[in-house]
N, C-alpha and C positions, 0 to 999 in steps of 0.2 A: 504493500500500500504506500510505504513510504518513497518505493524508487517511482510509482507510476504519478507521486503530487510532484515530485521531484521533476518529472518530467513533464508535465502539466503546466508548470511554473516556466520552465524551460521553453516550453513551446509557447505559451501567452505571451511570454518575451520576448522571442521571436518576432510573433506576429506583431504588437506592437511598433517593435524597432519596422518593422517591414511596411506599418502602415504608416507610420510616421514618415518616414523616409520617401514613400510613392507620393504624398500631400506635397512636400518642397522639391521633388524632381517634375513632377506635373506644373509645367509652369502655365495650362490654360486653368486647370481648377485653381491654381494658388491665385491667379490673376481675380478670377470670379470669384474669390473669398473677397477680395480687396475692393469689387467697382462699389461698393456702397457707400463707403469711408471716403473715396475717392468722388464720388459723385459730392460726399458730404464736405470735402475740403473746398471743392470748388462754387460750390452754391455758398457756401461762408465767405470764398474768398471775392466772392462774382457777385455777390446780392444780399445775404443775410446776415453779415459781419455790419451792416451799414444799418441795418433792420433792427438790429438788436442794441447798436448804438444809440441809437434816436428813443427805443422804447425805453432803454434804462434811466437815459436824462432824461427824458418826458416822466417818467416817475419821481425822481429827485426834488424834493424844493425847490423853488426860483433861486431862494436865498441861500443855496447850500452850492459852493462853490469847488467843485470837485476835480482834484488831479487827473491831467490823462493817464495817468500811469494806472490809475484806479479801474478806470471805464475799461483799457485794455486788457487788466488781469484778469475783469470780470467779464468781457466778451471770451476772450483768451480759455477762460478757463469753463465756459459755457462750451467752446467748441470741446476741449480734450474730455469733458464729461461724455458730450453727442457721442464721437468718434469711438468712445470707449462703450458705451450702450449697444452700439451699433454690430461694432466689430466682433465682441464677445459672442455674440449671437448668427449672424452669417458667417464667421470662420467656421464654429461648430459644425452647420450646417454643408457648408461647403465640403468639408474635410468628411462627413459622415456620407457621401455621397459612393467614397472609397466600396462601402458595405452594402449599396446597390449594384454597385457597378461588379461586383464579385461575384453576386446574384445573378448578373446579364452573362458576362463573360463563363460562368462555371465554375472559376475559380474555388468560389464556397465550396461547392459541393466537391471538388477535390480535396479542400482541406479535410470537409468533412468522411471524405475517405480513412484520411490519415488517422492514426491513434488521437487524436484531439478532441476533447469532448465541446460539446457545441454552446457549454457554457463558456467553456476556456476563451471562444473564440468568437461568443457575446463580448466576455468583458475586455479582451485585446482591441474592439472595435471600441469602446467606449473610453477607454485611458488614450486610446491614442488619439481620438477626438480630444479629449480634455486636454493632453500637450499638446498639440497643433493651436489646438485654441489659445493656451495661455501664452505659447511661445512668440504668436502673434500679437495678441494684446497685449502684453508684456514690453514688448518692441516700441509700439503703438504707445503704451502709457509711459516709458522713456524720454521718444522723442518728443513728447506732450510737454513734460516737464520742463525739458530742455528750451523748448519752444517759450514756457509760463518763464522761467528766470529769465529770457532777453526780454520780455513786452513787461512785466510785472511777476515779482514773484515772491504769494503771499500766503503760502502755504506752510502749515508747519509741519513737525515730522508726525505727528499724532494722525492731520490730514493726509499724509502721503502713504501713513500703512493703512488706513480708513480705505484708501484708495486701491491700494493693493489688496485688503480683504473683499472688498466691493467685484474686482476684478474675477476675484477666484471667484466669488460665488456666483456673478453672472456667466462665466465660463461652463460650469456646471449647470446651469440653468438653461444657456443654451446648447448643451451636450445632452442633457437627459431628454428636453422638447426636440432635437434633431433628431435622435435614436427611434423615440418611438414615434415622430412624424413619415421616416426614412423608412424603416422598419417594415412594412407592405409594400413599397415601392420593389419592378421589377420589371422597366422598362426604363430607356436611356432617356424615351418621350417625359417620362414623370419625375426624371430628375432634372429634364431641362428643367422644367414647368415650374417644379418646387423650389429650385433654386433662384428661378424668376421673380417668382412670388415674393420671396422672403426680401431678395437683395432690394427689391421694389417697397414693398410695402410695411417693411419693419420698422424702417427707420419714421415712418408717421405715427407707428401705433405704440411706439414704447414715447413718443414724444422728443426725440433727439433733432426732426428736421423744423417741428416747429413746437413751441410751447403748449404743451396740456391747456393752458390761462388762456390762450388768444381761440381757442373751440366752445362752441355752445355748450350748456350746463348739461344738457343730455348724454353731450357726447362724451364731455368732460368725464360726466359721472362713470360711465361705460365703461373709458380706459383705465379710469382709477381702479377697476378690477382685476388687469392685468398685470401680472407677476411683474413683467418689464418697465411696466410704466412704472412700478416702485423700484426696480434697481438702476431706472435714468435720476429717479428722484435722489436716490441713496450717492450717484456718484455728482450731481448736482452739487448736494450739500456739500458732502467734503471737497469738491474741487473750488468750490464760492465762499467757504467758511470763513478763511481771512483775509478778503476781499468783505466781506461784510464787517469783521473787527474792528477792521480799519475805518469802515465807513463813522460806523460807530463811536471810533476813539479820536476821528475828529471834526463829531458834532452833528453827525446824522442822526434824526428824531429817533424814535421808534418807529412813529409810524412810516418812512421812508425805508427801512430799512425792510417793514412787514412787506411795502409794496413792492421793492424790487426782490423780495425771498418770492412774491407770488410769481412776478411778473419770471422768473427766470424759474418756476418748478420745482424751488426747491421748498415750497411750504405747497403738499398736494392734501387736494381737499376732497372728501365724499360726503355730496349732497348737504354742502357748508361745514363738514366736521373734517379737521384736520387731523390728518394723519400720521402719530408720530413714528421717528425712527426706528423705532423697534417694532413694532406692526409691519414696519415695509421689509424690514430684514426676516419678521414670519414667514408672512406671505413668500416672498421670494426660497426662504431654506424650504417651506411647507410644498412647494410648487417643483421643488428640485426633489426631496422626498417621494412624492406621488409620482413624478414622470416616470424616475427610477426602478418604482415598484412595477408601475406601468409596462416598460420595459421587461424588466426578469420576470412576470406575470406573461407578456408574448412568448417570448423564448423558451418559458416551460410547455404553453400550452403546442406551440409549432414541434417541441424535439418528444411530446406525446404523442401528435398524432404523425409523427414521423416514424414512433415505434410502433404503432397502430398498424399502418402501408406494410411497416415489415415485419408483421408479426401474419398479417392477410396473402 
């Protein structure tokens, strides 16, 4: 028992390193992990950088006289929040696309020739989703920083592991919702389609292209039920934190400071009640828990009625 976990481990290892490896030699799928981020830098840097300027001062007092270094961290640091909402969630997907395409090609099913059991080679698919993802975002929230120290840089180190916890658990969040959206997928038609979908339409409903605040209370209310709209909120706050300090520490009301927390996402509201940090950080683990289970709940029921086929 002990040589065949031995070898078990050996093999999941394997596969990992393999899947990992085929994510950054595929430079069309590593490409299509990125056009979202990429679409997202250039709409900030082409139109919404300018959007978000006007909306912050137009929230501010007449009388409150504000550095640009201020307005910049706090755009600044509104994009590497986006960027990082974004990316966490279409790398996974992207990267998880590997475990249809093995499904099209046969490859699975060769593996599944091999001594490998089909859990082994569940969970090899899902860690190597998770590093592709982080290894990505990881990069991604680097050059973010790097980017927040030349325009403004007001982050403490409390915010910046905030930000790297924030990271991890949207990584997993969009690793467990790729797996089991991917998971029935088993045509190359449905991994266009899904991958379309997501790089297209993610970035409006977790709230990174445009403010949760500036959508109708309906709609507002809607997304405030999804897991993602709380982990853009979650990297909101810690990437804005001292950028509001500051505002604070010299002479911004309260109430100013309530408006641009609204106006920028990071105070999200359901149906007038505010949501605090630790409810978004439930939802969000509560949301990674269930996919999860989701997931290894397929995979037992698929390798039963796989033993079923072969037992008929």
């Amino acid at each position: 028992m002990k040589s065949k976990g031995m070898y078990e481990m050996k093999a999941c290892g394997a596969m990992i390193k393999r899947n990992v490896s085929m994510f950054f030699k595929d430079k069309g799928t590593f490409f299509t992990s990125l056009i979202t981020p990429i679409i997202l830098l250039v709409l900030y840097a082409t139109f919404l950088y300018n959007v978000y300027e006007d909306s912050f001062r137009g929230a501010l007092p007449p009388e409150f006289l504000v550095d640009d270094s201020l307005i910049k961290g706090l755009v600044g640091g509104l994009l590497l929040s986006s960027l990082l909402a974004v990316s966490t969630v279409t790398v996974p997907f992207c990267a998880n696309l590997f475990m249809v395409q093995d499904r099209v090609t046969g490859a699975k099913a060769d593996f599944s020739i091999a001594p490998v059991s089909p859990h082994s080679l569940a969970l090899s698919y899902y860690i190597a989703t998770v590093l592709n993802g982080l290894i990505i975002s990881f990069v991604a929230l680097t050059m973010g920083l790097v980017y927040l120290s030349v325009i403004g840089w007001y982050l403490s180190f409390a915010d910046v592991l905030l930000l790297i916890l924030d990271v991890t658990l949207l990584v997993l969040f969009g690793t467990a919702l790729s797996s089991v959206v991917c998971y029935p997928l088993s045509s190359q038609g449905a991994m266009s389609a899904v991958g379309t979908i997501v790089s297209a339409g993610y970035g409006f409903l977790c709230g990174a292209y445009m403010p949760i605040s500036s959508f109708s209370a309906g709609l507002r209310n809607t997304l405030a039920f999804l897991p993602g709209t709380h982990g853009t909120s979650l990297l909101r706050n810690h990437a804005l934190s001292g950028v509001f300090e500051e505002m604070g520490a010299q002479g911004l009301p309260t109430a100013g400071l309530e408006a641009l927390r609204d106006v920028s996402d990071c105070n999200l509201y359901l149906f007038d009640k505010l949501i605090e940090p630790w409810i978004m950080y439930t939802v969000v683990i509560a949301a990674v828990v269930l996919l999860v289970g989701v997931y290894v709940l397929l995979n037992i029921l698929a390798a039963r009625t796989k033993t079923k086929k072969k037992q008929k």
